[in-house]
VOVEX-617440 format. One record per residue (C-alpha): residue number from 1; x, y, z. Coordinates in Angstrom, 3 decimals. Layout:
<recs>
NUM,X,Y,Z
...
</recs>
This chain:
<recs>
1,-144.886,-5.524,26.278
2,-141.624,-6.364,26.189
3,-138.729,-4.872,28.198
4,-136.282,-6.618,26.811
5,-135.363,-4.146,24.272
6,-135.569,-1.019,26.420
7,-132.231,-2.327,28.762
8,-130.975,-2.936,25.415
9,-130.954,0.559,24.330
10,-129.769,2.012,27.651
11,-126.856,-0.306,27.592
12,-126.221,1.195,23.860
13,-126.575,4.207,24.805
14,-123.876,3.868,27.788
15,-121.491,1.560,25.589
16,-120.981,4.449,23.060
17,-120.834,7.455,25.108
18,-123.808,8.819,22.666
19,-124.397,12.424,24.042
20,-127.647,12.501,22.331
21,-130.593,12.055,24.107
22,-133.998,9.285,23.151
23,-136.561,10.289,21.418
24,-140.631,9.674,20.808
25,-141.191,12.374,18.529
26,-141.957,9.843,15.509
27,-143.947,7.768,17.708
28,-147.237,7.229,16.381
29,-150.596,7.397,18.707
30,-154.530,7.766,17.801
31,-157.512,6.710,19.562
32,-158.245,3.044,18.111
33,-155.453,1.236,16.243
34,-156.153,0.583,12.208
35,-155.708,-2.834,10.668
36,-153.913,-3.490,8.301
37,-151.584,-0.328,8.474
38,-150.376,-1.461,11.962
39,-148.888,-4.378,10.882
40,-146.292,-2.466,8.870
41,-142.974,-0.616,9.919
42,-144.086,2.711,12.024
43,-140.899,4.704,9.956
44,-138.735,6.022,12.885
45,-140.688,4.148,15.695
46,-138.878,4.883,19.032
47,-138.964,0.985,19.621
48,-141.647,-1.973,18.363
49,-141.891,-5.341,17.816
50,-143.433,-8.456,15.672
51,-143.588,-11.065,18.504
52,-144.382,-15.244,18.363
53,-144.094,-17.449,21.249
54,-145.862,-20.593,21.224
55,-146.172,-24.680,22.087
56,-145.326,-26.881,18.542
57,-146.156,-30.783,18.617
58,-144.395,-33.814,16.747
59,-147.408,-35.104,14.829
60,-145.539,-38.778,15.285
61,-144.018,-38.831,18.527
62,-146.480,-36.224,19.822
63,-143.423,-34.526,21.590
64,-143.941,-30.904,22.401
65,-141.290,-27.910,21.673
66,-141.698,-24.549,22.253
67,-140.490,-21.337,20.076
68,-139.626,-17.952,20.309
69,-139.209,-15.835,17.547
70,-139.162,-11.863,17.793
71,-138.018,-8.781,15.182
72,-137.236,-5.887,17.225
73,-136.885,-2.279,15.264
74,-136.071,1.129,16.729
75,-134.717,4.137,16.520
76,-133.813,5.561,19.662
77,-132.458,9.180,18.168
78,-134.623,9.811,14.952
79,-132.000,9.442,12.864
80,-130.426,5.809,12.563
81,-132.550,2.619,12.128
82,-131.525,-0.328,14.420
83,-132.819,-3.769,14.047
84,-132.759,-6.878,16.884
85,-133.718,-10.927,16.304
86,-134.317,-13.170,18.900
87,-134.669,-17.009,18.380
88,-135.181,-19.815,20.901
89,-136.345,-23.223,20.886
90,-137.478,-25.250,24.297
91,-136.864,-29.136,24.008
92,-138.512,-30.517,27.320
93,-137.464,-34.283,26.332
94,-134.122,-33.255,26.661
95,-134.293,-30.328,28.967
96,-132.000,-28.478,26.437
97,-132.843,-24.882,25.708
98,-131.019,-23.199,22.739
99,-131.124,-19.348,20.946
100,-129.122,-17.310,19.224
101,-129.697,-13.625,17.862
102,-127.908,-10.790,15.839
103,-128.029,-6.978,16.656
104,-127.695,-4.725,13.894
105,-127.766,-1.451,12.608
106,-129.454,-1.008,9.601
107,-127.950,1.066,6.474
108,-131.062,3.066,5.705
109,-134.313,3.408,7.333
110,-137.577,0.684,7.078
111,-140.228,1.199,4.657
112,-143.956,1.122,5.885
113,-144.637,-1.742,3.316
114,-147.519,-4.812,3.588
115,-147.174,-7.342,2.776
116,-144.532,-7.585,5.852
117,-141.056,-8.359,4.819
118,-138.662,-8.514,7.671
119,-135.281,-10.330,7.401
120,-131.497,-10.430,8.677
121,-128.742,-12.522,7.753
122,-126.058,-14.075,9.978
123,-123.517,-15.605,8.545
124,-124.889,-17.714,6.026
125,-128.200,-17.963,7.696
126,-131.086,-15.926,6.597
127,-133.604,-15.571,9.390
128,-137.511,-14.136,7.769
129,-140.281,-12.823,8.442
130,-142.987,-12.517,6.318
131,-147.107,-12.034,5.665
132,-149.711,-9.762,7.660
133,-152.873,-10.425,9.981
134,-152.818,-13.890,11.410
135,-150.736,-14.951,8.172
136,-147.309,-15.596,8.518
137,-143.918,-17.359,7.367
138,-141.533,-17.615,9.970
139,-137.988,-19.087,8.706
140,-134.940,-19.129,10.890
141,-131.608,-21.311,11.533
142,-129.618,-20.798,14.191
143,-126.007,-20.185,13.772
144,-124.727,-20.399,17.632
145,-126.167,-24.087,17.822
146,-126.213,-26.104,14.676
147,-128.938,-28.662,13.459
148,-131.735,-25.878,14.944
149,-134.281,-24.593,12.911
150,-137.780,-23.530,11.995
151,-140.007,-23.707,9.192
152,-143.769,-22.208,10.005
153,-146.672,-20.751,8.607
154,-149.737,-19.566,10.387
155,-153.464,-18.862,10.364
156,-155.490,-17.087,12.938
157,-157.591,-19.549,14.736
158,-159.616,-16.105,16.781
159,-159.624,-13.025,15.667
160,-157.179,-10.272,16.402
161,-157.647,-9.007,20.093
162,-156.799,-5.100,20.677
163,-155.845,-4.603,24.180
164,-157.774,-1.879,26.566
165,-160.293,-2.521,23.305
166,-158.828,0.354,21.257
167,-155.141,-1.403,20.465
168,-153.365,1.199,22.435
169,-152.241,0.055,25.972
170,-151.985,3.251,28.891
171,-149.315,2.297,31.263
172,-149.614,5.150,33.693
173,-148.332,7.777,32.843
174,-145.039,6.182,31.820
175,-146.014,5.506,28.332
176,-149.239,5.267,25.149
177,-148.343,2.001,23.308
178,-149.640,0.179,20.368
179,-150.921,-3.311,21.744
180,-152.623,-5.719,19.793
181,-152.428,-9.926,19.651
182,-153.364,-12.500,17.529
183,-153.486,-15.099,20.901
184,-154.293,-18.120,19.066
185,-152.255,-18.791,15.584
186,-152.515,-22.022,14.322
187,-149.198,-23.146,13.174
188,-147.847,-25.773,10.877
189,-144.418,-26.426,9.440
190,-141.357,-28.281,10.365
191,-138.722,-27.931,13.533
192,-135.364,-28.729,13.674
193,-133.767,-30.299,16.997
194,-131.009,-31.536,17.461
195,-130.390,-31.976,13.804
196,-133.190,-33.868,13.357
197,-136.604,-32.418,11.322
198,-139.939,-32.968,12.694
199,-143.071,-32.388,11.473
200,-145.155,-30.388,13.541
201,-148.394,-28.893,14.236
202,-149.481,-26.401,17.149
203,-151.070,-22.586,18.427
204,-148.506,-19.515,18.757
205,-149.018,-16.217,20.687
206,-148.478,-13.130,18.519
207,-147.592,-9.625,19.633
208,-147.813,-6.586,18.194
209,-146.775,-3.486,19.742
210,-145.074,-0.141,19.303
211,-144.518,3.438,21.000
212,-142.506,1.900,23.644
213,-138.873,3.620,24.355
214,-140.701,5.964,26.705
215,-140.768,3.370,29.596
216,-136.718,3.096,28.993
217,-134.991,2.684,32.794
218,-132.284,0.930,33.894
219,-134.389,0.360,37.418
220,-137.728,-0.972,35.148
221,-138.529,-4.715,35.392
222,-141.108,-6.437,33.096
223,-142.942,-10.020,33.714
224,-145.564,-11.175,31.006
225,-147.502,-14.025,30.597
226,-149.571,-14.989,27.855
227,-151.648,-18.487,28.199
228,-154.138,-20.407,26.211
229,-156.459,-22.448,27.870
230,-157.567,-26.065,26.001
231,-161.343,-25.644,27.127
232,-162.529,-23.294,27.329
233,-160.682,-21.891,24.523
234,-159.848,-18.945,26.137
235,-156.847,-16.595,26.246
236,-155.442,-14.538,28.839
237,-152.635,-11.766,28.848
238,-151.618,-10.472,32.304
239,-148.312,-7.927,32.475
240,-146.232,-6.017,35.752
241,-143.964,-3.473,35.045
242,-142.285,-1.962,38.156
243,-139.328,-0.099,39.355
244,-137.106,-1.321,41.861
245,-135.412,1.747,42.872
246,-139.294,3.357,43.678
247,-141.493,0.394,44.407
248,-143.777,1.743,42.065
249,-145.449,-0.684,39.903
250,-148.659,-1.023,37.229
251,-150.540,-3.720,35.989
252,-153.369,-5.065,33.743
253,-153.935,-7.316,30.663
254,-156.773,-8.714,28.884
255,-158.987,-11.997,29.262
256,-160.382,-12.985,25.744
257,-163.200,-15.277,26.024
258,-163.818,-18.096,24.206
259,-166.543,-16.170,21.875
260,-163.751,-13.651,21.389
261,-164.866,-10.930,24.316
262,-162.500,-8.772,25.070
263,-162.703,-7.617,28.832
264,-159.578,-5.329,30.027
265,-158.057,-6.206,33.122
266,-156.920,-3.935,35.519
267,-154.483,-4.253,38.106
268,-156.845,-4.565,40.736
269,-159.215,-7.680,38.514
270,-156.018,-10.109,39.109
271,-153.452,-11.227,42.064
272,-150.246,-12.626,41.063
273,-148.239,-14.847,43.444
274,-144.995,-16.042,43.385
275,-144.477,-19.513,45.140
276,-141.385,-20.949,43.836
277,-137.229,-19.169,42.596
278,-134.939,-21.044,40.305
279,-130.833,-19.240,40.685
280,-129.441,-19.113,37.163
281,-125.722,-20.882,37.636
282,-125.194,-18.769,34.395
283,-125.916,-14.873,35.590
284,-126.518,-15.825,39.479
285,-129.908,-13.737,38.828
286,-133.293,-15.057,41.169
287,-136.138,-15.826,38.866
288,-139.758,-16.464,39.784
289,-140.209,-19.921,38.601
290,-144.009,-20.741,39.638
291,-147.093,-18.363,39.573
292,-150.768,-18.669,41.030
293,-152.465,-16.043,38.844
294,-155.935,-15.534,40.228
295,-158.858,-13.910,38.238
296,-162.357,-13.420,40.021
297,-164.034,-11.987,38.022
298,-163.229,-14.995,35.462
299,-163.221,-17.363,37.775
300,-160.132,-18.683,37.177
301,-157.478,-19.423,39.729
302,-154.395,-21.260,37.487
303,-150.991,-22.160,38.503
304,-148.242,-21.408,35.652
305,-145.031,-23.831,35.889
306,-141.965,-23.395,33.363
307,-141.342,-27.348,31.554
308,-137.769,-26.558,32.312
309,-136.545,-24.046,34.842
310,-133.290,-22.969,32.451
311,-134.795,-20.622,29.928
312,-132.383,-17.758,30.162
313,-131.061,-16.028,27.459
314,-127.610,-14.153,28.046
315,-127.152,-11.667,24.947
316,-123.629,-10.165,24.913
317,-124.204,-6.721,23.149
318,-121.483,-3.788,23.335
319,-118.424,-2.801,24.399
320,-118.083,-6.838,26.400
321,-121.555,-5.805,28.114
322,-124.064,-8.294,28.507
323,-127.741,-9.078,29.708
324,-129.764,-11.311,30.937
325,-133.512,-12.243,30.714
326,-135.662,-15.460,31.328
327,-138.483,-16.416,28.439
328,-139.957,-19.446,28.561
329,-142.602,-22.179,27.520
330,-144.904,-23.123,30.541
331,-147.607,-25.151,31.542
332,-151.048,-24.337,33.083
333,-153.305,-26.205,35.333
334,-155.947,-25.237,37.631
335,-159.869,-23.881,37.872
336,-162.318,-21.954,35.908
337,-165.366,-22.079,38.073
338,-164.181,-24.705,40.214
339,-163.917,-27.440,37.100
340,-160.731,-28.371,35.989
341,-158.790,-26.456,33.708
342,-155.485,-27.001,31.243
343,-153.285,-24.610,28.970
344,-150.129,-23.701,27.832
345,-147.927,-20.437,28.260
346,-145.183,-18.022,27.743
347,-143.520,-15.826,30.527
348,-140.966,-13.414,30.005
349,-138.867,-11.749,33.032
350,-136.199,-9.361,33.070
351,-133.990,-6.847,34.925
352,-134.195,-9.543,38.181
353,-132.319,-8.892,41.208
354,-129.269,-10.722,42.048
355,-129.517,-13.266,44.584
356,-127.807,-11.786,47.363
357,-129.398,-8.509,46.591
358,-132.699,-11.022,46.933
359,-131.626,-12.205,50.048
360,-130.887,-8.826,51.497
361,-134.259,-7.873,50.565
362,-136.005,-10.592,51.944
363,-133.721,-10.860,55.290
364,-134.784,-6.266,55.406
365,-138.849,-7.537,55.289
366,-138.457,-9.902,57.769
367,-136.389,-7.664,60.268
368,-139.065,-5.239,59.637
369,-141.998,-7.348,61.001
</recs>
């Protein structure tokens, strides 16, 4: 899941002095999500998403990129449809990370139509989305940086994966959401860097989920990680969302196996250490920057490192307010079964501390012992 969006409405909220108050009454919930209806708009969702993250390749250089592309819709009172698109691209060669996105609200309310057929326009720039279940067009230009672009289409490689095994994800008692992932989308198309076009080939992570304004708090954090393993050709999702004001926190994902099981993971199947920060000079926000993710039952014991350590976004949204997050493309190495293992990945982070509320915090633990 993705808590990106749910800061996003508080700040809107708080930017235009709305007196009315969020609601989940449209949200939709059953026991086992249905294919292909999912795929489409849930009219009035309280907040969901169509999510890609991924690792591309130059087939002639064999350089390696990495992508994020997201549409966000919600509507946070019932009433008004709003609509949010994220795009970022991850140049390692150059250590150059560049986005851009567009907030908007939308003049009437999204139809529950399939084929999907998502789109906003910036400027001149029209950024799609298109197709349903594994199949997709993703078309975008960025306005904020010029000469930066995608051009992709994409098949499923595995089938889809419904998390907890019924597409609907329990996070405590916070919140019922819509999960499902196509982990492994083979993509092909063309990326734009720098102003120059490459042809490239590679595997995205996609995201579907919905139901999700219910875990709306200005004290929530959210870190995700998605990774794809070369061989075995297995996938693994692994999420914490906590509270910093209560300590509370829950956890869990899903390990899909290379001949596609899907076994949930609780919070207690995994153990997630931090062992390295990177301080944005940007936000002066404390990220986690390296992650030994540990899986028993699996067997897998991996160590997750970002290619570059500056993948913040900064999105300036209302009234001069503005937010922060860190999503990234990562690498994987360690052991499944004690034989050498490789992958890619993507992380997301958000609502981190500042660094001298970090330091406070750590210099209060170690006054305490």
């Amino acid at each position: 899941m993705k808590n990106l969006l749910l800061v996003t409405l508080a700040l809107l909220f708080t930017a235009t002095s709305c007196s009315l108050k969020p609601t989940n009454k449209y949200d939709v919930v059953a026991e086992r999500a249905q294919l292909p209806q999912e795929e489409a708009v849930h009219k009035q969702n309280s907040l969901e998403w169509w999510y890609f993250t991924g690792h591309l390749r130059d087939k002639a250089t064999g350089e390696t990129f990495g992508v994020e592309y997201v549409f966000f819709h919600f509507n946070v009172t019932g009433k008004k449809d709003w609509q949010m698109v994220n795009f970022a691209l991850t140049d390692p060669q150059a250590k150059q990370f560049r986005y851009d996105y567009k907030v908007e609200r939308l003049p009437q309310l999204l139809a529950p139509t399939l084929p999907l057929n998502l789109a906003t326009t910036k400027q001149a720039q029209r950024w799609t989305l298109t197709g349903q279940e594994g199949q997709y067009h993703l078309q975008a230009r960025m306005v904020a940086h010029q000469g930066q672009a995608i051009n992709l289409t994409t098949t499923p490689a595995k089938p889809v994966l419904l998390h907890s095994g019924t597409g609907y994800e329990q996070y405590g008692p916070t919140a019922k959401a819509g999960y499902y992932s196509y982990p492994r989308l083979t993509a092909t198309g063309t990326v734009e860097i720098g102003g120059k076009t490459r042809q490239v080939e590679g595997e995205l992570w996609y995201d579907r989920q919905w139901n999700c304004n219910s875990v709306m708090a200005k004290d929530m954090g959210w870190d995700w990680f998605s990774i794809q393993l070369d061989e075995p050709r297995e996938e693994i999702m692994a999420y914490q969302l906590y509270n910093r004001a209560t300590g509370q926190h829950i956890g869990g994902g899903s390990h899909y196996g290379s001949q596609n099981q899907n076994a949930h993971l609780k919070e207690s199947d995994f153990q997630l250490e931090v062992t390295d920060y990177w301080t944005s000079p940007t936000s002066k926000l404390r990220y986690p920057s390296k992650w030994r993710l540990r899986i028993p039952s699996q067997g897998y014991d991996l160590t997750i490192t970002p290619v570059i350590p500056n993948q913040e976004l900064t999105l300036k949204l209302f009234a001069g307010i503005r937010m922060h997050y860190w999503e990234g493309m990562c690498r994987v190495e360690g052991t499944h079964h004690g034989k050498r293992v490789t992958g890619n990945s993507y992380v997301e982070l958000t609502n981190q501390k500042e660094v001298k509320k970090a330091n406070e915090a750590a210099e209060t633990v170690t006054a305490e012992k």
